[in-house]
PLY file of the C-alpha trace (Angstrom):
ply
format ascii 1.0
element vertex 93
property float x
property float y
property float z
element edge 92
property int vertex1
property int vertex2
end_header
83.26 78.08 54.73
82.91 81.71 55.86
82.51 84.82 54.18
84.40 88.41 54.99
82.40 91.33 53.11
82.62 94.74 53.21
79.71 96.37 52.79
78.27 100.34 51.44
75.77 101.22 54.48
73.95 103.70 52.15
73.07 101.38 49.53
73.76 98.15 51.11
76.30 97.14 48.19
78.51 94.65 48.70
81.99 96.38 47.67
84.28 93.33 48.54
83.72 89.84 49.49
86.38 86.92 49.98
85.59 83.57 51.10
88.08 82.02 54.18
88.10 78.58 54.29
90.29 76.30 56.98
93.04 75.01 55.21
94.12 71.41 55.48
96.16 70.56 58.47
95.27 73.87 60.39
93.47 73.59 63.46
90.13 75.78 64.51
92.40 77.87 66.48
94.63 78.33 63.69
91.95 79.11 61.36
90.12 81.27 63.81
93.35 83.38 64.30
93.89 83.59 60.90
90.35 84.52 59.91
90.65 87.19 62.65
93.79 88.66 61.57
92.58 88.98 57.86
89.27 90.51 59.42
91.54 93.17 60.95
93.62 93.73 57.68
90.36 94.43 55.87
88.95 96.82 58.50
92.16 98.93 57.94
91.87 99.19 54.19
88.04 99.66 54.47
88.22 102.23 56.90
85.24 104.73 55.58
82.70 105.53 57.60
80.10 104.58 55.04
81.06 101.36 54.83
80.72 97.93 57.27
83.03 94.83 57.21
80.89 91.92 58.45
82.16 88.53 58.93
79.28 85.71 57.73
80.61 82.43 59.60
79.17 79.22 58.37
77.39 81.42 54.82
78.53 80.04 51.42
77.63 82.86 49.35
76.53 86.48 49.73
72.76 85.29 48.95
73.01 82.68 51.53
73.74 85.27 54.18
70.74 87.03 52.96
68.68 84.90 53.47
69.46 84.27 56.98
70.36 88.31 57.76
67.80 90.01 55.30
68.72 93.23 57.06
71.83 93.87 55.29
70.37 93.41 51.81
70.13 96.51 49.46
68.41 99.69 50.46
65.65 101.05 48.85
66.81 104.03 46.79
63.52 106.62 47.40
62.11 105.54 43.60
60.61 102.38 45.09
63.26 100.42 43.22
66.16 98.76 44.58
69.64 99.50 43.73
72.03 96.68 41.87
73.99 95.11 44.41
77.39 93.86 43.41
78.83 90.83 44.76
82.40 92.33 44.50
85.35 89.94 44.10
85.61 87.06 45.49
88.96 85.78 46.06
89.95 82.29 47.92
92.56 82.22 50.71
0 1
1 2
2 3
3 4
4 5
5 6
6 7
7 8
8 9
9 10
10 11
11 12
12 13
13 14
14 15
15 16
16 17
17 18
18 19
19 20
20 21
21 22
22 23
23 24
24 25
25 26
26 27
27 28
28 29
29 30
30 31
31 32
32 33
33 34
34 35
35 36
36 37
37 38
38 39
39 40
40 41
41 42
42 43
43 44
44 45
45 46
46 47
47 48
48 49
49 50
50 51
51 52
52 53
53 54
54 55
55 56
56 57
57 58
58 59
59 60
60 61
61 62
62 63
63 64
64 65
65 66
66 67
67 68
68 69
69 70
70 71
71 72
72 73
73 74
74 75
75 76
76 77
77 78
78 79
79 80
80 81
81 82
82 83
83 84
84 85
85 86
86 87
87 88
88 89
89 90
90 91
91 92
């Protein structure tokens, strides 16, 4: 399973996340083209320059890409605190 997100650079939000799984019968070139394709369709309607698309191949959740790309958690908002990040919706394809 693989995760497309789109994410809010200044507060490292999540705004949009959808998980892309191969489908049965497709092969990896299939699913790669397809995955690549969708990756471009989101790109165009996330086109701000605030915010990131990131594709998270092999990551079955939002936390578990985390935890392997700490990075892109959320950014410290000047209080000390950190912000509320939202997983956004999640919708299978």
């Amino acid at each position: 399973m693989d995760l497309l997100m789109v994410r809010d650079r200044a507060t490292g939000r999540f705004l949009y996340t959808e998980r892309l799984e191969r489908r049965t019968g497709e092969t990896s070139w299939e699913y790669v083209r397809r995955s690549v394709r969708r990756e471009a369709h989101i790109r165009t309607q996330f086109s701000e320059d605030g915010q990131q698309v990131i594709m998270g191949w092999g990551a079955d959740s939002v936390e578990d890409f985390l935890r392997s790309y700490p990075e892109y958690g959320p950014v410290a908002d000047g209080t000390g605190g950190r912000p509320e990040r939202s997983e956004g919706e999640i919708i299978d394809r």
